[in-house]
C-alpha positions in Angstrom: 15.6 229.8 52.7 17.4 232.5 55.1 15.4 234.1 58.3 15.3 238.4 58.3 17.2 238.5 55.1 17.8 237.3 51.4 18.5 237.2 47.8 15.5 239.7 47.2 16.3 241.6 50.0 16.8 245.4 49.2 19.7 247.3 51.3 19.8 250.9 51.9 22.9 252.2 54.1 22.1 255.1 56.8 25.3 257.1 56.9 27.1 256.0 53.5 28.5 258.9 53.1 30.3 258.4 56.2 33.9 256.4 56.4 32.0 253.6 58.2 28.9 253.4 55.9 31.1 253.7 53.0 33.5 251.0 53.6 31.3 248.4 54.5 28.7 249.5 51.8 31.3 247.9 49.4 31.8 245.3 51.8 28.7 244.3 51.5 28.4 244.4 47.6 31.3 242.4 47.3 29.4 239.8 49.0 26.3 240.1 46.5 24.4 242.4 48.8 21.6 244.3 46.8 22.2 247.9 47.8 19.9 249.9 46.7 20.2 253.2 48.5 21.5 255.5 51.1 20.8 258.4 53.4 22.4 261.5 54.6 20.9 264.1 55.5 21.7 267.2 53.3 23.1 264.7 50.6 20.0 264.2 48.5 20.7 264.1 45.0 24.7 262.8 45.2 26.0 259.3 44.4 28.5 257.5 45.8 30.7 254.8 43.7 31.1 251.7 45.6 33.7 250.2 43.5 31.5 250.3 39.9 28.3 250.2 41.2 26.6 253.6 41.6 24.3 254.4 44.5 22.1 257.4 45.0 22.1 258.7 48.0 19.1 260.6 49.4 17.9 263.0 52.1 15.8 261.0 54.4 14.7 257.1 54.9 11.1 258.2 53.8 13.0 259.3 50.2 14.8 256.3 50.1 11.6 254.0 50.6 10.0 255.5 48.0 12.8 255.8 45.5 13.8 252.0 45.6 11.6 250.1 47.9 14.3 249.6 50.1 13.1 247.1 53.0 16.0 247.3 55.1 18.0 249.5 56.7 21.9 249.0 58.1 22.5 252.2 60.2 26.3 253.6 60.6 25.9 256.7 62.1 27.5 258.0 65.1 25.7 257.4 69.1 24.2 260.5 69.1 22.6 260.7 66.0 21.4 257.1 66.1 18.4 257.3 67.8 16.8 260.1 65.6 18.0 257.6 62.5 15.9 254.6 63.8 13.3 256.9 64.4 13.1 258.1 61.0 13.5 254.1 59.6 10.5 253.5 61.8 8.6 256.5 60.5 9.1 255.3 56.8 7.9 251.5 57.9 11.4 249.7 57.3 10.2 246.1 57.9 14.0 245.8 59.2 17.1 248.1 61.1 20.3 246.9 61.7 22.0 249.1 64.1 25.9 248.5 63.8 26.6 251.2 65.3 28.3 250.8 69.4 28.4 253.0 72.2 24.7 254.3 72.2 23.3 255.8 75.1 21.2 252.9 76.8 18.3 255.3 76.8 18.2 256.1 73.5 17.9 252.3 72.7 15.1 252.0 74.8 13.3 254.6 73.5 13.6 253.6 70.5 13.2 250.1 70.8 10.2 251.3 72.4 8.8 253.3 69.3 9.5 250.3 67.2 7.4 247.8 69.1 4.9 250.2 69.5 5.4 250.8 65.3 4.1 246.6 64.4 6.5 247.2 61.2 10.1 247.6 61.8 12.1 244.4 63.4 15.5 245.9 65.6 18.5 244.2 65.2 21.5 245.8 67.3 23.0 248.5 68.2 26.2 247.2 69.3 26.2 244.1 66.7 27.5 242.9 63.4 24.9 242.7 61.2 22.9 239.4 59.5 24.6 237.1 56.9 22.8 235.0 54.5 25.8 233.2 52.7 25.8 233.8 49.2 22.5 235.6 49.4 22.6 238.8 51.1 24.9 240.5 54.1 24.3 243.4 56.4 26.2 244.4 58.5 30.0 244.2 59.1 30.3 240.6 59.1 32.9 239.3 56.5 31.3 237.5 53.3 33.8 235.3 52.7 35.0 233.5 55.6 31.8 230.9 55.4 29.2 229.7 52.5 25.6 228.8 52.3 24.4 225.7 54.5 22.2 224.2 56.5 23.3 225.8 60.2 22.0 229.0 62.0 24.0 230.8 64.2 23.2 233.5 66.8 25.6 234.6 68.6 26.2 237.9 71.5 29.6 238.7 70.1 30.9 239.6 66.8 34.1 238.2 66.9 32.7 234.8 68.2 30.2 235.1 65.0 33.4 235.1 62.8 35.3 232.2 64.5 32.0 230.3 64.4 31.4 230.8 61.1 35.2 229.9 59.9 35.5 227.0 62.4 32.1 225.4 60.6 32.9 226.9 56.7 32.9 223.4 55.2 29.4 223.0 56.4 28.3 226.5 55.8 25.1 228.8 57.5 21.8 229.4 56.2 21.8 233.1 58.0 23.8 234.3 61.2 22.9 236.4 63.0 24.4 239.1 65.4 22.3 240.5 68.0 25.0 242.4 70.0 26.1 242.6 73.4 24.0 245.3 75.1 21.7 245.6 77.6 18.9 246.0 75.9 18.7 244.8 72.0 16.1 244.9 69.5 16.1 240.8 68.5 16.9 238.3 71.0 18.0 234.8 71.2 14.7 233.6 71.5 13.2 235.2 68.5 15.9 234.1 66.4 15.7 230.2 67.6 12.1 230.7 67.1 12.9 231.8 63.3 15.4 228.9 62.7 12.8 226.9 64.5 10.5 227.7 61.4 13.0 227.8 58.6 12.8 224.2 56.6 16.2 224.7 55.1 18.1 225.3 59.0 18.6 221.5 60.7 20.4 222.8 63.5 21.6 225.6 65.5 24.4 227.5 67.4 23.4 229.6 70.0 26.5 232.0 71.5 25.8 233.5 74.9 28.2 235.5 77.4 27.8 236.1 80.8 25.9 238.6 82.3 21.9 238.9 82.2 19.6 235.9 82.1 19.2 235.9 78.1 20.6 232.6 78.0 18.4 230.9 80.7 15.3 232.5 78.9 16.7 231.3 75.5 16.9 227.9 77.7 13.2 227.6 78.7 12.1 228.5 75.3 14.2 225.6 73.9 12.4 223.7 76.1 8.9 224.1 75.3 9.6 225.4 71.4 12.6 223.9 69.6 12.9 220.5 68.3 16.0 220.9 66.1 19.0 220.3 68.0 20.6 223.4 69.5 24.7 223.6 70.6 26.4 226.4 72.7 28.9 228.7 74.0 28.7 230.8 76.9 31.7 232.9 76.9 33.4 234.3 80.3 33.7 231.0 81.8 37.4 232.5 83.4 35.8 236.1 84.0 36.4 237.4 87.6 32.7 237.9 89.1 31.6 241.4 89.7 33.6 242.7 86.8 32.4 244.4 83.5 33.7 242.2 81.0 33.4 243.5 77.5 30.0 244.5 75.9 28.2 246.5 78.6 25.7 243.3 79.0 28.0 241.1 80.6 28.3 241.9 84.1 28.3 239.3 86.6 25.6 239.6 89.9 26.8 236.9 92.4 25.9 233.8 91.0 23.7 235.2 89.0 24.4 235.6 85.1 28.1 233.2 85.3 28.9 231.1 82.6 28.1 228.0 84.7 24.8 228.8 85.5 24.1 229.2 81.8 25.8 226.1 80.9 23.8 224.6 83.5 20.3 225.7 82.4 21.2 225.1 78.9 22.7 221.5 79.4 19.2 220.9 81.5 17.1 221.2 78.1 19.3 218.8 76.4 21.5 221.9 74.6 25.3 220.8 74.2 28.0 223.6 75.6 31.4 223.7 74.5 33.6 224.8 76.6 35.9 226.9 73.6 34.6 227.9 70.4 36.7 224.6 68.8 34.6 222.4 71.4 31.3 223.7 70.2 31.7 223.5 66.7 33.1 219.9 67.0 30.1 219.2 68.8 28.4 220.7 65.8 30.0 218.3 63.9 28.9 215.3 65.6 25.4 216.3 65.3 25.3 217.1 61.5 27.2 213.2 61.2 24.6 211.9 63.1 26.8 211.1 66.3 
């Protein structure tokens, strides 16, 4: 089992004809992704050779849909042109778009986090993230596929980099999906929703969940533990040395008087029985100790 993505799941790339969507389109299939298709507009008809395998490349989402049954979308396409691309991902009922792409307007994602809610269909994952990994099953995104394997742990984590040294600090154990939701202010999946999809998965016994300060994501995440998750859940806030009042990174993590600090969100998490490491190395030893039954 995996949550948002697997073995069956069918990949097309908007923007592999770009140095981005190109480079992690092989990426990807060097990882066993099933790329099926991409999309650039005024490319319809080309291929593109990802290293052996060949990949048509068509026009618009719509095309690709019906082409290949594609069922999920990774968009790399440049801040401006990334809203009309979900848009268009939305239109052709994409049950799921990863946006990798960083530095979209914040009104853009609204809007079009907006149309996607409003579409029922299409799940948002991003912008400003890393993608979803299913270890040896299917990755999308920019994650690297081979710093972990295929386990029993979730991980969902703010930060990409924090995704990577999570993964690697717990490879013996391995992941049954990460997943990156991004840093920005306003995201399409949250913590929540993915705790509530580990919650549900039979094959994920326990969960990392990497916050950073800024916002109350993490207390929410808290509350829902609370009332919703019976696996047991460890953490990382990171910022814990971050100045207050500063804008520290991802454009979500900016510190409001007390509000939003690192110990406030250790605090609400450590009140609904969720262990916080204070490093990266801390949590996934705490990890550890719950997977050995300490």
């Amino acid at each position: 089992m995996a949550i948002f993505i697997n073995e069956n799941s069918k990949i097309l790339v908007q923007g592999i004809t770009g140095s981005e969507g190109g480079k992690h389109a092989r990426r990807m299939l060097a990882s066993g992704t099933n790329i099926v298709a991409g999309v650039t507009p005024g490319k319809g008809g080309q291929t593109v050779d990802a290293d052996g395998k060949i990949i048509p490349v068509f026009n618009s989402v719509g095309d690709a849909v019906a082409g290949t049954g594609a069922d999920v979308s990774v968009v790399f396409v440049p801040p401006k042109f990334t809203k009309g691309a979900v848009y268009e991902a939305v239109d052709a009922a994409v049950p799921l778009v990863i946006v990798i792409t960083e530095g979209v307007p914040v009104h853009d994602t609204a809007d079009f986090f907006a149309y996607a809610q409003q579409s029922r269909t299409t799940r948002l994952v991003g912008p400003n993230c890393p993608g979803i990994i299913s270890p040896g099953k299917s990755n999308a995104g920019i994650i690297p596929g081979n710093i972990s394997q295929a386990g029993r742990i979730g991980l969902v984590s703010k930060s990409g980099t924090l995704t990577y040294q999570m993964m690697y600090e717990l490879r013996d154990l391995g992941f049954s999906t990460c997943v990156g939701i991004g840093g920005d202010p306003i995201i399409g999946t949250t913590h929540i929703d993915c705790l509530e999809a580990f919650e549900a998965d039979p094959e994920t016994d326990a969960i990392v969940m990497i916050g950073e300060i800024g916002g109350d994501a993490e207390e929410r995440a808290a509350a829902f533990i609370r009332e919703n998750v019976t696996k047991p859940v460890v953490g990382y806030v990171a910022g814990f040395t971050a100045p207050e009042g500063k804008t520290m990174g991802h454009a979500g993590a900016i510190v409001s008087g007390s509000s939003g600090t690192a110990a406030a969100k250790q605090e609400a998490l450590e009140a609904v029985g969720v262990r916080v490491g204070k490093t990266p190395s801390e949590t996934a030893r705490l990890m550890r100790e719950i997977i050995s039954g300490r």
